[in-house]
C-alpha positions as CSV (number, residue, x, y, z in Angstrom):
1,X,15.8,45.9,-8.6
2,X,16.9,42.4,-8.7
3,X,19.7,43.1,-7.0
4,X,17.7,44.6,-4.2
5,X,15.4,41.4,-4.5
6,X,18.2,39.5,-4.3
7,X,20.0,40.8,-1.0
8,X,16.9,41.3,0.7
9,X,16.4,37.2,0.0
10,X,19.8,36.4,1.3
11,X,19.4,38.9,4.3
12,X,16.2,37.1,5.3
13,X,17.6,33.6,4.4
14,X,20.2,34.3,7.0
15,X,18.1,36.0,9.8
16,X,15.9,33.0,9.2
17,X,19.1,30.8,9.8
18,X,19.9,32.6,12.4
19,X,16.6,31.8,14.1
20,X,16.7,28.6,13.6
21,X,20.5,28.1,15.0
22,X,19.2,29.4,18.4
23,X,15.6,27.9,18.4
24,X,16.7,24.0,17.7
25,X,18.6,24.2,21.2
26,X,15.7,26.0,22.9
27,X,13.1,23.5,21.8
28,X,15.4,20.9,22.3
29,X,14.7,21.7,26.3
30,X,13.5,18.8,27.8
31,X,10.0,18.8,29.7
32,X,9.2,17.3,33.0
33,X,8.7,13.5,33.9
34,X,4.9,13.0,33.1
35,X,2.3,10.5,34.5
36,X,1.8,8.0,31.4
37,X,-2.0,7.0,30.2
38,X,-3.1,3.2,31.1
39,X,-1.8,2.1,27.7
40,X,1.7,3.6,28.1
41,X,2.0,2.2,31.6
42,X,0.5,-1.4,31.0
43,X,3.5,-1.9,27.7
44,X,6.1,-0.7,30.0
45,X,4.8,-3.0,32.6
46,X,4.4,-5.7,30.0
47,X,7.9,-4.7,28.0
48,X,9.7,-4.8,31.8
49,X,8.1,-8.4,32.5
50,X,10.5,-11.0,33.1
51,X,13.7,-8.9,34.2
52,X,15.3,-8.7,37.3
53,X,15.3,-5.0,37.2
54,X,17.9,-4.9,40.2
55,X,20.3,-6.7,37.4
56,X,19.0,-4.2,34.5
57,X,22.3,-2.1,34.2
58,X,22.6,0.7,31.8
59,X,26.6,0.1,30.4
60,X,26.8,3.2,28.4
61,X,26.0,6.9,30.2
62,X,28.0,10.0,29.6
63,X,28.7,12.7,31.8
64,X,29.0,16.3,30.7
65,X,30.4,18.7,32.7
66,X,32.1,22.6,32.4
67,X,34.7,24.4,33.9
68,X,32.3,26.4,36.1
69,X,31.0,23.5,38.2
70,X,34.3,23.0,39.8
71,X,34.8,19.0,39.6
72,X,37.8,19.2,36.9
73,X,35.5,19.0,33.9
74,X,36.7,21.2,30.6
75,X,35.2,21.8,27.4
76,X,37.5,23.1,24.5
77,X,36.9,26.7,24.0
78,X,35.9,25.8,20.3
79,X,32.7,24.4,21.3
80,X,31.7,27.7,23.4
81,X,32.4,30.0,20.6
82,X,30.4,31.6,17.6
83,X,33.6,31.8,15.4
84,X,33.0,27.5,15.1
85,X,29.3,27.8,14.6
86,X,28.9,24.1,13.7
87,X,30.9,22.7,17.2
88,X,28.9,25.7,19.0
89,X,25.6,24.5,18.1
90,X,26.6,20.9,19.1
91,X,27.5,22.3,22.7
92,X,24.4,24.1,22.8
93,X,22.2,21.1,22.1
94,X,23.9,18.5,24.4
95,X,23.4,21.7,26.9
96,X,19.6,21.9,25.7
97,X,18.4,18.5,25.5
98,X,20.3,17.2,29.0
99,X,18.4,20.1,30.8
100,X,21.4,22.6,31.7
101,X,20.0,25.8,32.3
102,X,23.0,27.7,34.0
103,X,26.3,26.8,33.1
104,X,27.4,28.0,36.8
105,X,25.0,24.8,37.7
106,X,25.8,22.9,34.6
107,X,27.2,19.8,36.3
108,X,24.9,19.9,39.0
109,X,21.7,20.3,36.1
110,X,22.9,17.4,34.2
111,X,23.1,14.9,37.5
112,X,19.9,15.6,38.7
113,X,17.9,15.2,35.3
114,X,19.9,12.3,35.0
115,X,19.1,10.8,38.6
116,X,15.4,12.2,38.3
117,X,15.0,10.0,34.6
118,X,17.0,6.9,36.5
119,X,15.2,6.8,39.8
120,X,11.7,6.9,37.0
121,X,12.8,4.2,34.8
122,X,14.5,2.0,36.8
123,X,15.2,2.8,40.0
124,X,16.9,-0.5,41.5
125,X,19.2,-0.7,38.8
126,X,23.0,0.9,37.9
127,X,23.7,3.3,35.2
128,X,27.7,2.8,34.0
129,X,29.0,6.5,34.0
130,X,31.8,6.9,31.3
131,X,35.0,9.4,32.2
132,X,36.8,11.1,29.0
133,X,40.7,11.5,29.0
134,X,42.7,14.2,27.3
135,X,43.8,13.1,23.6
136,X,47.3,12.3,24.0
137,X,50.1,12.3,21.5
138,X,53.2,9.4,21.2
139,X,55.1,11.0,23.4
140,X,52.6,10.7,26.3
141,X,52.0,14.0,26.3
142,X,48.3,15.9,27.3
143,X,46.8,17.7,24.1
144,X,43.7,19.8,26.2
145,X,43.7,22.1,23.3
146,X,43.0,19.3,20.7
147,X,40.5,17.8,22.9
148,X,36.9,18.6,22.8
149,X,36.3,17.8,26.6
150,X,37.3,15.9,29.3
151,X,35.3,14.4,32.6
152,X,38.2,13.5,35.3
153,X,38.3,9.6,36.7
154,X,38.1,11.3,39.9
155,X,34.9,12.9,39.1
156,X,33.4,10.1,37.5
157,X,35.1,7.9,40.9
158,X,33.6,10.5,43.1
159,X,29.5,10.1,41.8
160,X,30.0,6.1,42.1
161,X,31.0,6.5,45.8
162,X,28.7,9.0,46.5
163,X,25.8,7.3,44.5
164,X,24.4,4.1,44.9
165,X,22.5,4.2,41.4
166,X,26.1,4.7,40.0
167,X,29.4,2.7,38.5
168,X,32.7,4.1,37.8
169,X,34.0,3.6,34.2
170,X,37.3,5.5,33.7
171,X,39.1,6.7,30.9
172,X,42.8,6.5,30.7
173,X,44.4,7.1,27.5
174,X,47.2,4.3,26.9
175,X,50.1,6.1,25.5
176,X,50.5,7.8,29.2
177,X,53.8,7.0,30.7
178,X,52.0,6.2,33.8
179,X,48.7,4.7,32.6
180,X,49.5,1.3,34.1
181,X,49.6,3.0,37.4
182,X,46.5,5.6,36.6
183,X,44.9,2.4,36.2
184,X,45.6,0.5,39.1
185,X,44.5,2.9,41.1
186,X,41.5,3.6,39.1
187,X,40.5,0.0,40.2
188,X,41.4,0.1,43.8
189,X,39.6,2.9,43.8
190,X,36.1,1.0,42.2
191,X,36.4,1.5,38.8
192,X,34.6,-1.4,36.6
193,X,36.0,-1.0,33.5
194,X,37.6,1.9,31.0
195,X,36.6,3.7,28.1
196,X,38.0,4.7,25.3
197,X,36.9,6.8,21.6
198,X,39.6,6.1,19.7
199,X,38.8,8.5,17.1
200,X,38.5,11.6,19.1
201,X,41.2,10.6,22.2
202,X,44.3,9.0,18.7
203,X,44.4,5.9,19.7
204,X,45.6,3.4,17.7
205,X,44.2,0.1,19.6
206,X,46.7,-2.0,17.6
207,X,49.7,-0.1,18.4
208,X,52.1,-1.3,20.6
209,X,52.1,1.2,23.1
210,X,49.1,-0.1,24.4
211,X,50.1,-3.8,24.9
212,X,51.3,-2.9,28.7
213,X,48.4,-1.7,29.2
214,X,46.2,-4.7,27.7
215,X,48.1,-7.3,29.9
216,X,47.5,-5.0,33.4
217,X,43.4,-5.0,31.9
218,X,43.5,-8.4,31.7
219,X,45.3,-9.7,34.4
220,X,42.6,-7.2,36.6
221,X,39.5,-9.0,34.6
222,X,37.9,-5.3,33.7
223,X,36.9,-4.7,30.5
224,X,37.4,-2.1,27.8
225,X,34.2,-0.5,26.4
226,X,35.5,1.3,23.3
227,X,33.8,3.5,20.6
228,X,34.2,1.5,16.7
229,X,32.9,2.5,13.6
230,X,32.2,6.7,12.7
231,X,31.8,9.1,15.4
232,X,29.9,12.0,15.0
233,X,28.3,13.1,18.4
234,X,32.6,14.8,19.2
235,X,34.7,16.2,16.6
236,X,37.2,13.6,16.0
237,X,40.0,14.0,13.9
238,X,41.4,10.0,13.6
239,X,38.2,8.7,11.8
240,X,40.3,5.6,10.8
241,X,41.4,4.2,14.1
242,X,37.5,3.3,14.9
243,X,38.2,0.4,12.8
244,X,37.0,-2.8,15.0
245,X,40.1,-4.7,13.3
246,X,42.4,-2.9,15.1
247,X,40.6,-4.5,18.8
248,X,42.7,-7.6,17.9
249,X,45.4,-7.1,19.9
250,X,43.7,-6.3,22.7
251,X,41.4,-9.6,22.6
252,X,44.6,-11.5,22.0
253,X,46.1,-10.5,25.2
254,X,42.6,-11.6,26.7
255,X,41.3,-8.0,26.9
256,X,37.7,-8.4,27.6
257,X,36.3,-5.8,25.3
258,X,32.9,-4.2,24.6
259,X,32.7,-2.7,21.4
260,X,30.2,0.6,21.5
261,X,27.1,0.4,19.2
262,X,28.6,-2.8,17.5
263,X,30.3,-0.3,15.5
264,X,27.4,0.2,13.6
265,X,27.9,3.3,11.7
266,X,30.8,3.6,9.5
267,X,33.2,1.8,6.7
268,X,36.6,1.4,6.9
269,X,38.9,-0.3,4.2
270,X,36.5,0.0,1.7
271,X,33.5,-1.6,4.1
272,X,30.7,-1.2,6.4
273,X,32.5,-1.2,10.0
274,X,29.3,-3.4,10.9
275,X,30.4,-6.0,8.6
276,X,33.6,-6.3,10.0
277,X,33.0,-6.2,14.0
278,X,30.7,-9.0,13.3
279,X,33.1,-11.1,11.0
280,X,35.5,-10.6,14.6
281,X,32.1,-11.3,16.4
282,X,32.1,-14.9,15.0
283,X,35.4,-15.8,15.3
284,X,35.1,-18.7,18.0
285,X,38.7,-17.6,19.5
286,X,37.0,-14.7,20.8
287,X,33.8,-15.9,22.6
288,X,34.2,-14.9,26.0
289,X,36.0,-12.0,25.5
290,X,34.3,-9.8,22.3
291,X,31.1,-8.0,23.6
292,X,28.8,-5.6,21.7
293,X,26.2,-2.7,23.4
294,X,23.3,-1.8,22.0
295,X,23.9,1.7,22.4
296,X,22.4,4.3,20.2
297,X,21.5,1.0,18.2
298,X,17.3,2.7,17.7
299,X,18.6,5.7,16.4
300,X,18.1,6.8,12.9
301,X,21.4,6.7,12.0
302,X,21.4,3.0,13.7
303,X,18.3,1.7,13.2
304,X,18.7,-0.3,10.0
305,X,20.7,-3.2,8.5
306,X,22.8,-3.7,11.9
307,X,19.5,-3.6,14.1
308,X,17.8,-6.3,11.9
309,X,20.6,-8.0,11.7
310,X,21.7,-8.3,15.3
311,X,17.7,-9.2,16.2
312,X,18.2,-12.1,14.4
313,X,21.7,-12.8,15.6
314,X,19.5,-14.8,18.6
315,X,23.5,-17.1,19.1
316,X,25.3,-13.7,19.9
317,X,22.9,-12.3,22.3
318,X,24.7,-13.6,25.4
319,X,27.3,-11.7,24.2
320,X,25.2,-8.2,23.5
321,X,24.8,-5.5,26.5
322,X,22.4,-2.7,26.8
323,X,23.1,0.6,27.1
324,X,21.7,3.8,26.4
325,X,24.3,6.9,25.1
326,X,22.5,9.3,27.2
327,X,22.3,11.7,26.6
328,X,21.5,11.2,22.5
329,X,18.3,9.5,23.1
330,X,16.4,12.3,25.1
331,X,16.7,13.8,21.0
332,X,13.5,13.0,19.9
333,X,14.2,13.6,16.3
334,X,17.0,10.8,16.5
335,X,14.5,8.0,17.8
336,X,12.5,7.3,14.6
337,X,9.5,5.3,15.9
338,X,7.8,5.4,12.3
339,X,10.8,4.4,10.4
340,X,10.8,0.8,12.7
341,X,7.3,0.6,11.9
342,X,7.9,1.0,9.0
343,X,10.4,-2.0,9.1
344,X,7.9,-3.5,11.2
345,X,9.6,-3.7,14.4
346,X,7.3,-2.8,16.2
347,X,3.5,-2.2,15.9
348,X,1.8,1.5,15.0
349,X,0.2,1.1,18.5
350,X,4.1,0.5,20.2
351,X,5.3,3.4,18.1
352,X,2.8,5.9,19.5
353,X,2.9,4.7,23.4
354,X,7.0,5.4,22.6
355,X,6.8,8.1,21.8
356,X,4.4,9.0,24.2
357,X,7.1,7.5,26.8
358,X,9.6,8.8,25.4
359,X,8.5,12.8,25.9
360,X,7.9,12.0,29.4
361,X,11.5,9.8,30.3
362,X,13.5,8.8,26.9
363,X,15.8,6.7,29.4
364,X,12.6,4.6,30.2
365,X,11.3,4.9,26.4
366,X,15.4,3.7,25.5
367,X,14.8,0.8,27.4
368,X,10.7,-0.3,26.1
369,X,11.7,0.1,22.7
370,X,14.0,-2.4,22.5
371,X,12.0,-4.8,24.2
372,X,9.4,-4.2,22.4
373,X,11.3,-4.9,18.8
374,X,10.4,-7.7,17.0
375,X,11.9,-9.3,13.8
376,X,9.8,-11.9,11.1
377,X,11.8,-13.7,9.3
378,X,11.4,-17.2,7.6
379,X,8.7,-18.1,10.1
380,X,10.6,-17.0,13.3
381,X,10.1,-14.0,15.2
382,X,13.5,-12.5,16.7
383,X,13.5,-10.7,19.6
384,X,16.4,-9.5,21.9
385,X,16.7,-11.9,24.8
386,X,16.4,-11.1,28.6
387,X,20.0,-12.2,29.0
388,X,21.1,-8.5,26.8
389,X,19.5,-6.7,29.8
390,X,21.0,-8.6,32.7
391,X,24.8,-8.7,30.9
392,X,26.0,-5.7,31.5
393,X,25.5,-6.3,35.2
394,X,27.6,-9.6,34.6
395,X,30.0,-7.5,32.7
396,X,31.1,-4.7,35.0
397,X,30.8,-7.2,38.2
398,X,33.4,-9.5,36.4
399,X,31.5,-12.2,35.9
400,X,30.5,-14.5,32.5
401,X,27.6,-13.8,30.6
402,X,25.9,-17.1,29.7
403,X,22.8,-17.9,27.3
404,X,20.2,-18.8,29.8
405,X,17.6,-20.7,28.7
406,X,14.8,-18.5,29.6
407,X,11.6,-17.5,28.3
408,X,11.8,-14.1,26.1
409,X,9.2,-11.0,26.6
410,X,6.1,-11.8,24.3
411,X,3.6,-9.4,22.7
C-alpha cells in the first residue's frame, strides 16, 4: 500500500509538472494594448515630462525570428525539442510572452506586437534592433550547431530601411576572416553600432584576434554594445568571458563601448561583475568612451545593489543609456514593482499604476518605471537624469553625450 501511495504521488507530482510546463507559456500570452485609467495616464504624462520624446531611443531590442518566416533567422534544434526540456521551455516562453502564435508567422507576430507596443509608448522615437552572429571558433569557422540562434545583419538591415521607427545594430563575430569587411559594409549599409554576447557567441574581448577589428570600430566612430556579467536569458557555454575586464583592449584602441545592463548580474574572479565594470566606469582614461544601459536594470534579478547604486551615481549619468531587453520585460513576474517599494523607489501608488501600465504596454511601463525611481540618501533624493533617455540617440548618431544642466522629472 505504500508503495501504491507512493507512485500514485509521484505519478500526479509529474502530471502536475507537466501541467505546469505547458501552462506558464500559455499564460505568459500577452493581452491587448488597453486604454489606461486617469491615474495611469496622468504619471505617464507626468513621468514623460521634460523629454524630447523624438530623442527617446530605446538602445537595447532583440529580434526573434525562426526558420519558417523566411528572413535567414535559425533557432538551434535544441530549443524546439522535448528531449532538452529546460532550453524547450525557454523557447516556448520567449514565443509566449512576444505574442507568436504560429510559428509559420513567427517573425511576422513578433514585429507587429513590437511595432503595435512602440507606435503606443513612444511613437516619434527609434527602437535599436540587435542582430545575433553564429558562435564562431579560432579558426574563423561558423559553429550553427553550437549556437542557440541567429538573426542575419541583413534582416536586422532590412527592418531599419524599411522602418522608420527602426536602427540597425549588427552582429559580427570578430574571429571571422572577413569581419573587417562584414563590417564595413554593415555600415555603408546603415548599421549604427554592433553587438556582441560574449558568453554565448566565445568571444574573448581581450584576445588578439579582435584588435583588427577594434581599430576598423574606431576609426568608423560606431560603438560596441556588448553583454558583461552572467547570462541567463541563452544557453551560454563561456560564462567567464562576460568579464567587463576583458573590454580593456577594446577601450584602449578608442572602441566606444556600451556595456549591457552595466553587467549587473554576475561575479567573476572571485567578485560581483558590477563591482568591477564600475571600478573601469571610473577610470578617468575612459570617459568618453565606457558607456552603460540600463537594460533589464528593474528586473528582479537586477533590481538591487547595482540599481541603487547607479541612482545615486548622478556623475556617471551622462554616460548611462536606456534600453529595454525586450522582450524580458513584457514578463510580468520579472518586473517586481513591490520589491522597489519595498526599497522605496518608488511609491505604493507608482507601483500599482505600473503594473497597471505595464499589463497594457510593458515597453511603455519599461520606460515610466525608471522615471519614476527615486533614491533617499543622506538628504538627497537621486533620480536618473533626462540626459540617460536622450543618450542613446547621441550614441548611435555618433555624437557625445554631455551632462546637460537640466532640470530632472519631479514627483
Amino acid at each position: 500500500m505504500r508503495r501504491r501511495t507512493f507512485l500514485k504521488a509521484g505519478a500526479a507530482a509529474l502530471g502536475g509538472l507537466a501541467l505546469l510546463r505547458f501552462a506558464i507559456p500559455w499564460w505568459l500570452r500577452p493581452g491587448p494594448i488597453r486604454p489606461l485609467s486617469a491615474p495611469a495616464r496622468e504619471l505617464v504624462n507626468t513621468a514623460l515630462s521634460g523629454l524630447d520624446m523624438a530623442n527617446v531611443w530605446d538602445g537595447h531590442v532583440h529580434l526573434i525570428g525562426v526558420e519558417e518566416g523566411g528572413n535567414g533567422c535559425s533557432v538551434n534544434p535544441a530549443m524546439r525539442s522535448h528531449l532538452h526540456p529546460t532550453l524547450r521551455f525557454q523557447f516556448d516562453a520567449f514565443k509566449a510572452g512576444s505574442g507568436i502564435t504560429d510559428l509559420h508567422a513567427a517573425d511576422q507576430d513578433y514585429l507587429e506586437r513590437l511595432l503595435a507596443l512602440h507606435r503606443d509608448a513612444n511613437p516619434g522615437g527609434r527602437l535599436v534592433l540587435l542582430g545575433f552572429d553564429y558562435l564562431v571558433d579560432r579558426d574563423g569557422a561558423e559553429q550553427p550547431e553550437r549556437s542557440s540562434f541567429y538573426i542575419p545583419n541583413e534582416y536586422v538591415l532590412g527592418l531599419a530601411e524599411r522602418y522608420p521607427e527602426f536602427e540597425a545594430c549588427v552582429s559580427i563575430h570578430p574571429y571571422r576572416e572577413d569581419g573587417v569587411e562584414r563590417l564595413n559594409q554593415a555600415v555603408e549599409q546603415g548599421a549604427v553600432g554592433v553587438k556582441w554576447l560574449p558568453n554565448a557567441q566565445g568571444i574573448d574581448p581581450s584576445d588578439k584576434r579582435c584588435y583588427r577589428f577594434y581599430r576598423r570600430m574606431a576609426e568608423l566612430g560606431i560603438p560596441l554594445l556588448t553583454h558583461a556579467g552572467h547570462e541567463l536569458s541563452v544557453d551560454s557555454a563561456f560564462q567567464t568571458l562576460g568579464n567587463p575586464l576583458h573590454l580593456r583592449r577594446a577601450l584602449d584602441h578608442g572602441v566606444k563601448v556600451i556595456v549591457a545592463h552595466c553587467a549587473s548580474f554576475g561575479e567573476a574572479e572571485g567578485r560581483p561583475t558590477f563591482d568591477l565594470f564600475m571600478e573601469l566606469f571610473r577610470e578617468p582614461r575612459y570617459d568618453g568612451l565606457l558607456f552603460g544601459d540600463l537594460s533589464a536594470a528593474t528586473l528582479v534579478n537586477r533590481a538591487g545593489r547595482p540599481l541603487r547604486e547607479l541612482l545615486a551615481a548622478s556623475d556617471l549619468h551622462h554616460r548611462l543609456l536606456n534600453g529595454s531587453d525586450y522582450p524580458l520585460p513584457t514578463f510580468d513576474a520579472l518586473v517586481w514593482t513591490g520589491k522597489m517599494k519595498r526599497d522605496r523607489l518608488i511609491t505604493a501608488e507608482q507601483a500599482g499604476l505600473v503594473d497597471e501600465i505595464q499589463r497594457s504596454n510593458p515597453l511603455l511601463a519599461d520606460l515610466v518605471l525608471k522615471r519614476c525611481l527615486r533614491l533617499e540618501q543622506d538628504g538627497v533624493a537621486h533620480h536618473f537624469h533626462n540626459v540617460i533617455f536622450h543618450n542613446a540617440a547621441n550614441l548611435f548618431r555618433g555624437q557625445q553625450p554631455k551632462l546637460h544642466k537640466i532640470r530632472g522629472f519631479r514627483n
